[in-house]
C-alpha positions as CSV (number, residue, x, y, z in Angstrom):
1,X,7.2,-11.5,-36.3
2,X,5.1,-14.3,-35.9
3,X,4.3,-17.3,-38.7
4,X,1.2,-19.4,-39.9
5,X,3.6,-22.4,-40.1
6,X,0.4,-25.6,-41.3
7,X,-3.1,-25.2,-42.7
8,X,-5.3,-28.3,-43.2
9,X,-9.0,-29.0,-43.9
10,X,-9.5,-32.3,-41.3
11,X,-12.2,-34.0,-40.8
12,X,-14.4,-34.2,-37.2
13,X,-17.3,-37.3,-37.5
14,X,-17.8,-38.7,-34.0
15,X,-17.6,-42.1,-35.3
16,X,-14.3,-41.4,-34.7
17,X,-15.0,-41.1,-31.1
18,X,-16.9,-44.7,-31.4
19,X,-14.3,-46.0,-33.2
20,X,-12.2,-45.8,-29.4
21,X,-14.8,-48.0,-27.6
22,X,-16.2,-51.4,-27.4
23,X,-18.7,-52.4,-29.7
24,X,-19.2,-52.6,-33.6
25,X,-17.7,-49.3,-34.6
26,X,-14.2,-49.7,-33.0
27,X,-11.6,-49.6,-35.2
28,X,-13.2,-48.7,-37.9
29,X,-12.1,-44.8,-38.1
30,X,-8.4,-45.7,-37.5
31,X,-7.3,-44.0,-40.8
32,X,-9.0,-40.7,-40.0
33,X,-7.1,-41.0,-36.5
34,X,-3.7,-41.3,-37.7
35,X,-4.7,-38.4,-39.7
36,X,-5.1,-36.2,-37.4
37,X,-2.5,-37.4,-35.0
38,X,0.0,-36.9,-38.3
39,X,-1.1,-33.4,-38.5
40,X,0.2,-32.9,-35.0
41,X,3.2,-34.7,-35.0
42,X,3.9,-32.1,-38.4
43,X,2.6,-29.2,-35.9
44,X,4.7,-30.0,-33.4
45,X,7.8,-30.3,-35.7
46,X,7.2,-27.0,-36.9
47,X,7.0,-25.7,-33.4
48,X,3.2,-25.1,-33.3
49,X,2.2,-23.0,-29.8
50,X,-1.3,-22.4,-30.9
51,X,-4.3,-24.1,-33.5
52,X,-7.0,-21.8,-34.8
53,X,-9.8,-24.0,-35.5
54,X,-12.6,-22.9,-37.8
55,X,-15.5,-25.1,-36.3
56,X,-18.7,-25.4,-38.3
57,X,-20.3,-26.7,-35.2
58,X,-20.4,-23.6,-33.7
59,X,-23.3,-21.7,-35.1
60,X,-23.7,-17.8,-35.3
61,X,-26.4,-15.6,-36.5
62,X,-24.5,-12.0,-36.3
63,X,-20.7,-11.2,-36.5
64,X,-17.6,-13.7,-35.9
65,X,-16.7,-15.1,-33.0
66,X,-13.9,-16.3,-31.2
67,X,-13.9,-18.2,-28.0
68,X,-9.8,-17.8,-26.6
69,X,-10.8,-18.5,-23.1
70,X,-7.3,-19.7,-20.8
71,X,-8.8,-23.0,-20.5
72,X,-11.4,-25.4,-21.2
73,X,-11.9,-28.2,-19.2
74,X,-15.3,-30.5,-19.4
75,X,-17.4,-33.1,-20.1
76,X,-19.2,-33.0,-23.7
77,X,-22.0,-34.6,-25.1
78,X,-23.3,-33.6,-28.6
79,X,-26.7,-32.6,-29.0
80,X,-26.8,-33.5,-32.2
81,X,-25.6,-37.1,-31.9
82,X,-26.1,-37.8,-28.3
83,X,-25.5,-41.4,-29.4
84,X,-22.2,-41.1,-31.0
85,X,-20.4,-38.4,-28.4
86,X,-21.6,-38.9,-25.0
87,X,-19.7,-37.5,-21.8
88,X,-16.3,-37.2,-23.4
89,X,-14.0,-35.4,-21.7
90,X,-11.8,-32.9,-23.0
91,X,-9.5,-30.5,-21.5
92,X,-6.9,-27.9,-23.4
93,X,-5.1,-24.5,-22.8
94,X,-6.5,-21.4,-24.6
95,X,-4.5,-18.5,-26.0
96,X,-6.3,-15.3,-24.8
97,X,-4.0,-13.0,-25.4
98,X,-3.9,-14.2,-29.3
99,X,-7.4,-14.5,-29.6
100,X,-8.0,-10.5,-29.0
101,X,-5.3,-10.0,-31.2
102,X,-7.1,-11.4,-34.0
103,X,-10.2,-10.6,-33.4
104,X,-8.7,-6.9,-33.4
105,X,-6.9,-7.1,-36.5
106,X,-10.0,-8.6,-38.3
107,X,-12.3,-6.1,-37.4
108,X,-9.0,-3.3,-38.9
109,X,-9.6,-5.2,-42.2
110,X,-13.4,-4.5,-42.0
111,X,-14.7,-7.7,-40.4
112,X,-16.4,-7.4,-37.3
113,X,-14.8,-10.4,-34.7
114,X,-15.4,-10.8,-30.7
115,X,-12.7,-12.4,-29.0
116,X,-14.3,-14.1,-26.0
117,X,-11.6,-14.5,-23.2
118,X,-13.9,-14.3,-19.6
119,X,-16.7,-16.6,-20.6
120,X,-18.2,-19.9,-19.9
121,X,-18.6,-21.2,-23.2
122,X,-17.1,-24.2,-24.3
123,X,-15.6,-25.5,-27.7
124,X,-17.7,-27.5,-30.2
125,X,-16.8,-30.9,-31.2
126,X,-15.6,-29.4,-34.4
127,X,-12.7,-28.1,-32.0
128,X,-13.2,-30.7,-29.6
129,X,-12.7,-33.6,-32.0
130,X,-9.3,-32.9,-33.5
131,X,-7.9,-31.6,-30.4
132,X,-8.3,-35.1,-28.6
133,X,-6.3,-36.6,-31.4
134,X,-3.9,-33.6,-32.4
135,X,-3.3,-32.5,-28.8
136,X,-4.2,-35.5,-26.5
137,X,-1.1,-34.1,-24.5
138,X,-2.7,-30.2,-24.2
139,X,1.0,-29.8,-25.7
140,X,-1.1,-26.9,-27.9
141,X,-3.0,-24.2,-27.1
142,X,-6.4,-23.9,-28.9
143,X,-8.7,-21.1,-30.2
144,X,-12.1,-22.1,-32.0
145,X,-13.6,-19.8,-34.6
146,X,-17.3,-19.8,-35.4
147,X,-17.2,-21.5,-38.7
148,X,-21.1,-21.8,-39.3
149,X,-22.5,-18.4,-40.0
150,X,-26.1,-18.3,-41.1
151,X,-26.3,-14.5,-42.3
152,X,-22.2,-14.3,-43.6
153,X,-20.9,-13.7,-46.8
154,X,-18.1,-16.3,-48.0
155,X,-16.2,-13.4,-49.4
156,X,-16.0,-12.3,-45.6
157,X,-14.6,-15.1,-44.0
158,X,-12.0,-15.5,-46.6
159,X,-10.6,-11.7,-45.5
160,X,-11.0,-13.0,-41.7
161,X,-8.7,-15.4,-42.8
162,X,-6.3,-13.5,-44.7
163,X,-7.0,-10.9,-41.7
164,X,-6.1,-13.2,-39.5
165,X,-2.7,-14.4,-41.1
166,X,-1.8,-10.9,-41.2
167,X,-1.9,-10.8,-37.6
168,X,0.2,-13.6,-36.7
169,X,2.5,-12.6,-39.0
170,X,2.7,-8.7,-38.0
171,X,1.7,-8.9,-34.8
172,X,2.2,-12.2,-33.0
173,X,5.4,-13.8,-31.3
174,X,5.1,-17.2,-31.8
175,X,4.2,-19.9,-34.5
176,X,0.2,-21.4,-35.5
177,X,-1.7,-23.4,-37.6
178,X,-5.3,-23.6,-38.9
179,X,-7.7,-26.0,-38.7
180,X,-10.8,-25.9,-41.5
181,X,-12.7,-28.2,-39.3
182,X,-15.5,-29.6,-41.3
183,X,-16.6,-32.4,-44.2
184,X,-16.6,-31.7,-48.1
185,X,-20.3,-32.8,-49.2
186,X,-22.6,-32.7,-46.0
187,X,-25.8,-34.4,-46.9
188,X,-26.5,-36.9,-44.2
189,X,-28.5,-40.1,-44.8
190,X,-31.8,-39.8,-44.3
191,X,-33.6,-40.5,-40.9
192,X,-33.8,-44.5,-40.8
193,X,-31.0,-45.0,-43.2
194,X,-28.2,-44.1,-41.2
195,X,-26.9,-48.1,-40.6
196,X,-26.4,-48.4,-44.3
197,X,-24.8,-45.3,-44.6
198,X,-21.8,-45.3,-42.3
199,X,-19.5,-45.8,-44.7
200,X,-20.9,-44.0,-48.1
201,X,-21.8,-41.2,-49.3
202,X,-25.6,-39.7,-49.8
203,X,-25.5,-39.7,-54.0
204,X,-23.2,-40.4,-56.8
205,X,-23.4,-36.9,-57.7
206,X,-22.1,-35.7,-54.2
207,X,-19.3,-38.5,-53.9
208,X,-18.2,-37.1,-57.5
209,X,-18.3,-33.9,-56.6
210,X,-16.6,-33.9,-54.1
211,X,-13.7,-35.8,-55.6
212,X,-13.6,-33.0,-58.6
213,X,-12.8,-30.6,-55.9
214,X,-10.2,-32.6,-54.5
215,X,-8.5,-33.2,-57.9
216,X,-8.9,-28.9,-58.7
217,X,-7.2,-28.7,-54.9
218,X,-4.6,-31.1,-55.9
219,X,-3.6,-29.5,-58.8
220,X,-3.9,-26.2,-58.1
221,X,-6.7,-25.2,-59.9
222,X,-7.6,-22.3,-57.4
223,X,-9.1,-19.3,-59.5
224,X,-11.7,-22.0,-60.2
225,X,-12.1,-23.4,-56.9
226,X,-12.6,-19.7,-55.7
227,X,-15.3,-18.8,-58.3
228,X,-17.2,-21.9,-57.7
229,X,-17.1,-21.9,-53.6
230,X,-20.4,-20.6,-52.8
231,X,-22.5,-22.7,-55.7
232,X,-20.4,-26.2,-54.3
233,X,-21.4,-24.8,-50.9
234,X,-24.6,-24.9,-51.6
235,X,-25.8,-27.5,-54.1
236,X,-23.1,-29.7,-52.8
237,X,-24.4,-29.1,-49.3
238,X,-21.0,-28.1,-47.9
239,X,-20.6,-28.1,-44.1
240,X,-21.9,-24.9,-42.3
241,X,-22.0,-23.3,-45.8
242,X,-17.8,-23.7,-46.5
243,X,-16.7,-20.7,-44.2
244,X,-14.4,-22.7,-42.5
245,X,-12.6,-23.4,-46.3
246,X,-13.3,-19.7,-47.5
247,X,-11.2,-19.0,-44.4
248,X,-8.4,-21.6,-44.8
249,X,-8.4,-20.0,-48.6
250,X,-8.1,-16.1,-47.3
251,X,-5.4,-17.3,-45.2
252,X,-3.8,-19.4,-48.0
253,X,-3.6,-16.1,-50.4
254,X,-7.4,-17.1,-52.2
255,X,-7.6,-17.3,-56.1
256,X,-3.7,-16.8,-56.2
257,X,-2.8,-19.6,-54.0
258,X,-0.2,-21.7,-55.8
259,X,0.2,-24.7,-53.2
260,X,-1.4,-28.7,-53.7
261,X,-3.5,-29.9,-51.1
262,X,-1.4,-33.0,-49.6
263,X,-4.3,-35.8,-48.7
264,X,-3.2,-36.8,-45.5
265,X,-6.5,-39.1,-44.8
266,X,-8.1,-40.5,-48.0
267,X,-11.6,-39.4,-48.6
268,X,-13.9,-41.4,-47.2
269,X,-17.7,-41.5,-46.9
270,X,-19.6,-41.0,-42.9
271,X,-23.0,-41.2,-42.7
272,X,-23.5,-39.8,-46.2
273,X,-21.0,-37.3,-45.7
274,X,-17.7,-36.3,-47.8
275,X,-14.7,-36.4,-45.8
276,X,-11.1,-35.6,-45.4
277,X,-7.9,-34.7,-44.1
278,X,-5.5,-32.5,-46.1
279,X,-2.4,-30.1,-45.5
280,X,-2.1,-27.3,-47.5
281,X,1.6,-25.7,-47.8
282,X,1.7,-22.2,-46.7
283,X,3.3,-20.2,-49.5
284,X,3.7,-16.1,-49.4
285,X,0.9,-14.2,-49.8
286,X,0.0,-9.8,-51.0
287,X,-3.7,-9.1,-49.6
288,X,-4.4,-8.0,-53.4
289,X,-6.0,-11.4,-54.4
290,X,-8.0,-11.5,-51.2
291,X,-12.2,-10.3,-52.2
292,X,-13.3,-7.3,-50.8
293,X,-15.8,-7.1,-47.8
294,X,-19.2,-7.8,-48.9
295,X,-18.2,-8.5,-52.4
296,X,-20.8,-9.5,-55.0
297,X,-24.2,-9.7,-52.7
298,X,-25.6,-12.7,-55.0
299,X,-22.4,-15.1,-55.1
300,X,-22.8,-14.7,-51.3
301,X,-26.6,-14.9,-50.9
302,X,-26.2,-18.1,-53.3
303,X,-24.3,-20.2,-50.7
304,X,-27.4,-19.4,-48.3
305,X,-30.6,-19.6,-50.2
306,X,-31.7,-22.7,-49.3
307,X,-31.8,-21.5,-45.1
C-alpha cells in the first residue's frame, strides 16, 4: 500500500544553527545545510508526506517511543549546548494517525513501541535540527523516534526498523522517509578544548574509523558492517549507542542489504565528532535477514558496557 521511498543517516550539530547568525561561526556549516536541504528537495520529488526521524537526543531507559503528536510548535533551547541552540523556534505537523500504526506493528513483531499522540512533549534537536532545513516550509509531516536507548539491544532496533517498513508498506496510504539522525564517531573534545576542535575530530583512530565504515557503506560491504555494529558502537563511541543506524539498517533489509550509501555531505569533523549526510537507496527486502528479538545477549550488552 504504502512505500518507504528515501533513507539517510544526516547529521544534526548545532553549529549548524550558529552557522545562520552573526558572529564567527556563520557560514561555516553551509555544506551540511545544503545537505540536508538536498535530502528534502529528493523527499519532496519522491512525494514524501511524512519523515520518521530516529533522534539520539531523545533518551529512554525502558521500551521505544514515538512522539506523533498533530503538531509541535515552540521555542527550543538545548540543555546540552545552551550556547549553541538558544530559543530557536520550530514549528511542524505530526502524523498521529501513522505513528500508532507503527508503534502497533512493531510491538506485532515483538518490540514493545508507545506511540505518543495527546502529550506535551516536544521533539529533540535531533528531529528539530533537520526539520528546519528539510522542512523549513512544514511542507512534511514529522514523527521522532527515541534513538538513544540506554537498556536496548541493537538487534532490537534493527527489527523496529524493519517492523516499521513493514507497516508503511502493508499498512499505510501514503509515502515516507527515515532519518538516522546522529554522528558516526561521537567523542567530543574535552572540556576546555572545544575552540580547537570545531572543525576535527577527537583522535586519528576515530577519524579513521570512521572513514573505514564509510568506505564498507560505500561498497556494500554490509554482512560486515552488521557483525561489527555494536563493537564500532562502542569503542568508536557511536552516537546514542548506533540505534538510530541499527534501525535505518532493519529497515534497509540488514546484513542482505545490497544498496551504496550516496554521501550527500562529505564527512566532516564537529567538535571532535564524526559527521555525515548520506542517502541510502531503498531496495526490496524478505524479513529473513532481519536478527531475531533479543538476539545474542553479549553482542548487545557489548554496545553498552561502558554506561
Amino acid at each position: 500500500m504504502g512505500k518507504l521511498a528515501l533513507v539517510a543517516k544526516v547529521t544534526h550539530v548545532p553549529s549548524m544553527y550558529l552557522s545562520e547568525l552573526e558572529g564567527p561561526r556563520k557560514g561555516t556549516r553551509q555544506d551540511a545545510i545544503d545537505g540536508h536541504q538536498e535530502i528534502g528537495r529528493r523527499c519532496r520529488a519522491l512525494g514524501v508526506d511524512t519523515m520518521v526521524v530516529f533522534d539520539t537526543h531523545w533518551l529512554v531507559n525502558a521500551n521505544y517511543h514515538l512522539n506523533c503528536a498533530p503538531h509541535f510548535k515552540g521555542l527550543y533551547t538545548s540543555n546540552e549546548l545552551p550556547h549553541f541552540i538558544a530559543n530557536l523556534p520550530f514549528e511542524c505537523p505530526g502524523n498521529p494517525a501513522l505513528g500508532q500504526l507503527l508503534a502497533r506493528v512493531c510491538v506485532e513483531h515483538g518490540v514493545e513501541t508507545l506511540a505518543h499522540h495527546t502529550t506535551t512533549l516536544n521533539p529533540e534537536y535531533g528531529t528539530l535540527v533537520p526539520m528546519r532545513y528539510m522542512n523549513a516550509d512544514q511542507h512534511f509531516k514529522a514523527i521522532s523516534v527515541s534513538a538513544l536507548c540506554t537498556a536496548h539491544y541493537l538487534n532490537d532496533s534493527a527489527r523496529l526498523g524493519w517492523a516499521m517498513r513493514k507497516a508503511v508498506e502493508d499498512h499505510y496510504d501514503g509515502t515516507v522517509a527515515f532519518l538516522a539522525s546522529g554522528s558516526l564517531s561521537h567523542r567530543f573534545a574535552q572540556n576546555g578544548l572545544a575552540p580547537e576542535f570545531a572543525f576535527k575530530v577527537w583522535s586519528p583512530f576515530l577519524e579513521q574509523l570512521d572513514h573505514h565504515v564509510l568506505g564498507m557503506w560505500q561498497t556494500g560491504q554490509w554482512r560486515d558492517f552488521c557483525a561489527m555494529l555494536p563493537e564500532y558502537a562502542s569503542k568508536g563511541h557511536g552516537e546514542g549507542f548506533m540505534h538510530d543506524t541499527a534501525m535505518m539498517l532493519g529497515a534497509l533489509g540488514w546484513s542482505e542489504y545490497e544498496g551504496r550509501a550516496e554521501l550527500v555531505t562529505p564527512y566532516f569533523g564537529a567538535s571532535g565528532t564524526g559527521q555525515i549526510n548520506a542517502v541510502f537507496p531503498v531496495t526490496p527486502v524478505s524479513g529473513a535477514m532481519i536478527p531475531p528479538a533479543q538476539a545474542s545477549s553479549a553482542a548487545g550488552y557489548q554496545a553498552f558496557s561502558r554506561l
